[in-house]
N, C-alpha and C positions, 0 to 999 in steps of 0.2 A: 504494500500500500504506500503509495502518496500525498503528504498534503501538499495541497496547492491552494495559494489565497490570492483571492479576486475581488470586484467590485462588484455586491449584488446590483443588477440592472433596473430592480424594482426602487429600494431603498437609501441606495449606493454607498452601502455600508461595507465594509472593506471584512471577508468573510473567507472562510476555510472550508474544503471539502478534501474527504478522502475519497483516492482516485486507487483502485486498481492497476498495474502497471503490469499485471501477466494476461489482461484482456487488451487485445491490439485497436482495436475499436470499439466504443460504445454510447450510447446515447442513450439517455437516462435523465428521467423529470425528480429533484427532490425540494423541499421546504429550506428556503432560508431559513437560518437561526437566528436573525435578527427580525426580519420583519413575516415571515411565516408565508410568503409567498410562493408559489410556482415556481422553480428554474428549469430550462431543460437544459442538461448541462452535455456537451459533447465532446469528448477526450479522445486522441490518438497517439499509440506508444508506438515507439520503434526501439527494439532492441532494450526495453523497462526503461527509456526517458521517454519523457513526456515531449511531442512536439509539437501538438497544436490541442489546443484551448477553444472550448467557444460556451459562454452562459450566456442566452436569451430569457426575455422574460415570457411569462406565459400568461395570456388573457385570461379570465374566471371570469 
């Protein structure tokens, strides 16, 4: 596992997710923990580093 910290898109509170780095791609919606919001968050590893990033926000 990885943390990696970002800018929730919702709250733009500066926040941490754990990232799997033995799944090569994944896309995956979880709750901020600051404002409790939707993220869908999208990670790709190469070789267990992290190279691309991307947290959208998600309408309700």
């Amino acid at each position: 596992m990885v943390e990696h910290f970002f800018q929730c898109p919702h709250c733009w509170e500066r926040i941490s997710m754990l990232l799997d780095a033995s799944v090569y791609q994944q896309t995956y919606i979880e709750d901020c923990e600051v404002c409790c919001n939707p993220i869908e968050i999208t990670s790709i590893f190469e070789e267990g580093e992290l190279i691309s990033f991307h947290a959208q926000s998600i309408e309700q």
